[in-house]
C-alpha positions in Angstrom: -21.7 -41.9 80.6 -23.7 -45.5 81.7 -22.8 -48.4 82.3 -20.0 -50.6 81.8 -19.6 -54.4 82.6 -16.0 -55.6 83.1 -15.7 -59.4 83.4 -13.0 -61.1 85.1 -12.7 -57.7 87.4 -11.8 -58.7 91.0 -8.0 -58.3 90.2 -5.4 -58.3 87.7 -6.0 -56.1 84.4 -10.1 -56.7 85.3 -9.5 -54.4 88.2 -7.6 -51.7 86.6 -9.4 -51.0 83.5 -12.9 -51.0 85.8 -11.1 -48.3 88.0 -9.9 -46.5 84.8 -13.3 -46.1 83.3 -15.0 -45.3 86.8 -12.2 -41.8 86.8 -13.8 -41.4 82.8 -17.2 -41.3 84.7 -18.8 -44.6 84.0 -20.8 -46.5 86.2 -18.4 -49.6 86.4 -19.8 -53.3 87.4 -17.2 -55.0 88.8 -18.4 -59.2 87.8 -16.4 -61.9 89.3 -16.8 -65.7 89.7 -15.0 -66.1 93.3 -13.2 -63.6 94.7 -15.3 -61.8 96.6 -12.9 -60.3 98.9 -10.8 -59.2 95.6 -14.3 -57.7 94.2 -15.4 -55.7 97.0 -12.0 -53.9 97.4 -12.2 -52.9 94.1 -15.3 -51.5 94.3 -14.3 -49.7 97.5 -11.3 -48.1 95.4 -13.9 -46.8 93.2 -16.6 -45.8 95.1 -20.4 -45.0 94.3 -19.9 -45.4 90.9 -19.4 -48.5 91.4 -21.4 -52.3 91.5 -20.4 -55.4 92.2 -22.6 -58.6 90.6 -21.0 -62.2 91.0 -21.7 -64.8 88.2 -20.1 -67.2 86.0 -20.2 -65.5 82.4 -19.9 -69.3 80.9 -23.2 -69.9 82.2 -26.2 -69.1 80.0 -28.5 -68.9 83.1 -25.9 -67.0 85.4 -25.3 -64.6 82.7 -29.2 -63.6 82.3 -29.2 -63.7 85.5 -26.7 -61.4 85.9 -27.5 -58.8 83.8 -31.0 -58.8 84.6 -29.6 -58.0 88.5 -27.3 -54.9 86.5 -30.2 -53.8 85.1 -32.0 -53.5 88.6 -29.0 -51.9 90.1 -27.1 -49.6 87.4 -29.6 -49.4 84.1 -29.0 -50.7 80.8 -25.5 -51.8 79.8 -23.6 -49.6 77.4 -20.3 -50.8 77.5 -19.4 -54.7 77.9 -15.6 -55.7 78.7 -14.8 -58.7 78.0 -11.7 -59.6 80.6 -12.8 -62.6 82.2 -10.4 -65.3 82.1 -9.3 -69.3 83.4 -6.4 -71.5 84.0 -3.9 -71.1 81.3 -1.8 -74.4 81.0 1.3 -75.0 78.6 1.3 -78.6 77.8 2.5 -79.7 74.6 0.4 -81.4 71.4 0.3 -84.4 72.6 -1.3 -83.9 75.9 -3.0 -81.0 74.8 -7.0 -82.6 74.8 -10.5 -81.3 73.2 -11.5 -80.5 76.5 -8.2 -78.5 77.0 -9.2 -76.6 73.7 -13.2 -76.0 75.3 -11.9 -74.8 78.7 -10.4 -71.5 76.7 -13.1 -71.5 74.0 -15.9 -71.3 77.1 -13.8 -67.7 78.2 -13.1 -66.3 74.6 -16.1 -67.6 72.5 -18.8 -69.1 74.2 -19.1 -66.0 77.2 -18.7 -62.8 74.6 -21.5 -64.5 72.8 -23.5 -65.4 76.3 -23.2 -61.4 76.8 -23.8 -60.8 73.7 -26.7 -62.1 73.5 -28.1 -60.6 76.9 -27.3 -56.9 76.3 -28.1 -56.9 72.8 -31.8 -55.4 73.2 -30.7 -52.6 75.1 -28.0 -51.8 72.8 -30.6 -51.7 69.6 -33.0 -50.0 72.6 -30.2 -46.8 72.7 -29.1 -47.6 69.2 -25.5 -47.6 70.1 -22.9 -49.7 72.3 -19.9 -50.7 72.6 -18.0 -54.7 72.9 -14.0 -54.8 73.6 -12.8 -57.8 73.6 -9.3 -58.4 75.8 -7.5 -60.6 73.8 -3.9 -61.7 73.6 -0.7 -61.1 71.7 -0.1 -64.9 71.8 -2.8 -65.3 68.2 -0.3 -63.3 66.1 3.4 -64.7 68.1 1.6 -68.4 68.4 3.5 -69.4 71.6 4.5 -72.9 71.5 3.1 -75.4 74.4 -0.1 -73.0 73.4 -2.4 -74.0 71.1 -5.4 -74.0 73.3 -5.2 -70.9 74.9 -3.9 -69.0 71.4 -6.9 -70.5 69.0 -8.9 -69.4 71.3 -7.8 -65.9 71.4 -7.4 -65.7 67.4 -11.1 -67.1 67.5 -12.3 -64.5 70.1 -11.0 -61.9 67.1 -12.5 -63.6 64.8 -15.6 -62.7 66.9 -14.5 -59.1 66.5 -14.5 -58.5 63.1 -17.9 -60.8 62.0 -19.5 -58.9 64.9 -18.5 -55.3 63.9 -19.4 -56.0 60.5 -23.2 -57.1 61.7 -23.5 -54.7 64.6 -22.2 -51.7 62.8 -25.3 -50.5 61.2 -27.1 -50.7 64.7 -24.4 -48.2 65.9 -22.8 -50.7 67.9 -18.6 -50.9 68.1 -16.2 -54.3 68.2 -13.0 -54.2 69.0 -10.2 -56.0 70.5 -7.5 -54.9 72.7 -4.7 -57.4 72.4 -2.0 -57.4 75.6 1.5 -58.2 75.4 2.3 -60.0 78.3 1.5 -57.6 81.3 2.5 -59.1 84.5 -0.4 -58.9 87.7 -0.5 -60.5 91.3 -0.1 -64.0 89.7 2.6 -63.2 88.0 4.9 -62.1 91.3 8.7 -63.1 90.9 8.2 -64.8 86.8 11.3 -64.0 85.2 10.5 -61.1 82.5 14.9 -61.2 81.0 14.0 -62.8 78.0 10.5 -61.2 77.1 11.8 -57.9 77.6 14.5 -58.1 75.2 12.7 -58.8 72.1 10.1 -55.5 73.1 11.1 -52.5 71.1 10.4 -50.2 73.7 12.7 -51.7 75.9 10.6 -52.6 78.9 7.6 -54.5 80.2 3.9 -52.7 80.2 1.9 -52.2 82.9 -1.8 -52.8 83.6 -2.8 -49.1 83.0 -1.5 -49.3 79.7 -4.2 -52.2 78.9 -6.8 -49.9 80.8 -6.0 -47.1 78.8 -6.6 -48.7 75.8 -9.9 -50.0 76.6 -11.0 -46.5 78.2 -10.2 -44.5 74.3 -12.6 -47.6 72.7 -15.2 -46.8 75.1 -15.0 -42.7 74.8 -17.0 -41.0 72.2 -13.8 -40.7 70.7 -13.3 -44.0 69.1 -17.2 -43.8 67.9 -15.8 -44.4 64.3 -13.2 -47.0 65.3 -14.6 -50.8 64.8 -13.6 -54.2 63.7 -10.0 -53.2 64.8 -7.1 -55.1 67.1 -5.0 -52.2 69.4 -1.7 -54.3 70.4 -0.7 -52.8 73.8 2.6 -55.0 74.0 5.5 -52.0 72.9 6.1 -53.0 69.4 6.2 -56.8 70.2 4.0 -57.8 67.1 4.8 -55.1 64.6 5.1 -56.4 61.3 
């Protein structure tokens, strides 16, 4: 199958959707800034298959770094999942800064683009490849307390679409797999009451269904599928 980078993949929906394309056969690299501990035990879950390569992908150096030591260890990159993710504040307007804005737009810009930029020969090398882009129901609800974190995530689509559009001819995908809100570790004892009730399918997802979502975009199956946004949140944005 290759090889697929998931960002961000030491825990949380990371960790899932590399185990969930490991069982589709890809060789998964698990990349993480920190959590080492978190990263090795998910690469122990999946086995062989799998790699795990620390760096910061809102780094330019780290990130060709990085890639260069994926090369050495699983090939060329076919598949790049882009997961990775901060500290999410709520503050309102008026304390929300610039420098509050850039701290999202370095995850949901600035890093695609790093990546971008640092697998692109090999995808024009195999004359295909494939970018998903995790993104958020929060740019189409526009959460208040937000803005930050949700421009940044309507930017990161924005992303998407200009990419598939400019990629397409080199047989390369885009698309963007936007979560309701899933709940993970960090999320242990939030109150879900009120979300749930305005989800038409009655009840909260789960990390598998994200990973699912990304493992179809990935498959030869969704080779003519690009430029698109897959809501994985029950119904909560249907319009």
């Amino acid at each position: 199958m290759g090889c697929a980078l998931v960002t961000g993949a030491s825990r949380g929906l990371g960790a899932v959707i590399a185990e969930r394309l490991a069982a589709d056969g890809w060789t998964v690299v698990v990349n993480y800034a920190n959590d080492t501990a978190g990263a090795t035990a998910v690469a122990d879950r999946i086995g062989r298959a799998a790699h795990v390569v620390r760096f910061d992908v809102t780094d330019e150096e780290a990130v060709r770094r990085g890639v260069a030591e994926i090369r050495e260890k699983a090939g060329p990159i076919s598949v790049v999942v882009n997961n990775a993710t901060g500290p999410q504040p709520m503050m309102p307007i008026e304390k929300q800064t610039w420098d509050d804005h850039l701290d999202q737009l370095r995850f949901f810009v600035k890093a695609p683009l790093l990546l971008l930029h640092a697998v692109l020969l090999d995808f024009r090398a195999a004359g295909e490849g494939r970018v998903i882009n995790i993104g958020s129901e929060v740019a189409d609800l526009g959460n208040v307390d937000f803005g930050h974190y949700v421009s940044a995530k309507a930017a990161m689509h924005g992303l998407t679409r200009s990419w598939a559009r400019e990629l397409g001819p080199l047989g390369i995908t885009v698309n963007t797999v936007e979560p309701g809100w899933i709940p993970v570790e960090r999320h242990a004892g939030d109150d879900v009451s009120d979300y749930v009730t305005k989800v038409p399918l009655g009840h909260m997802g789960v990390p598998v269904d994200v990973a699912e979502a990304v493992a179809f975009l990935a498959s030869p199956g969704a080779k003519f599928i690009t430029g698109q946004r897959l809501a994985v949140n029950g119904g909560n944005t249907m319009s």
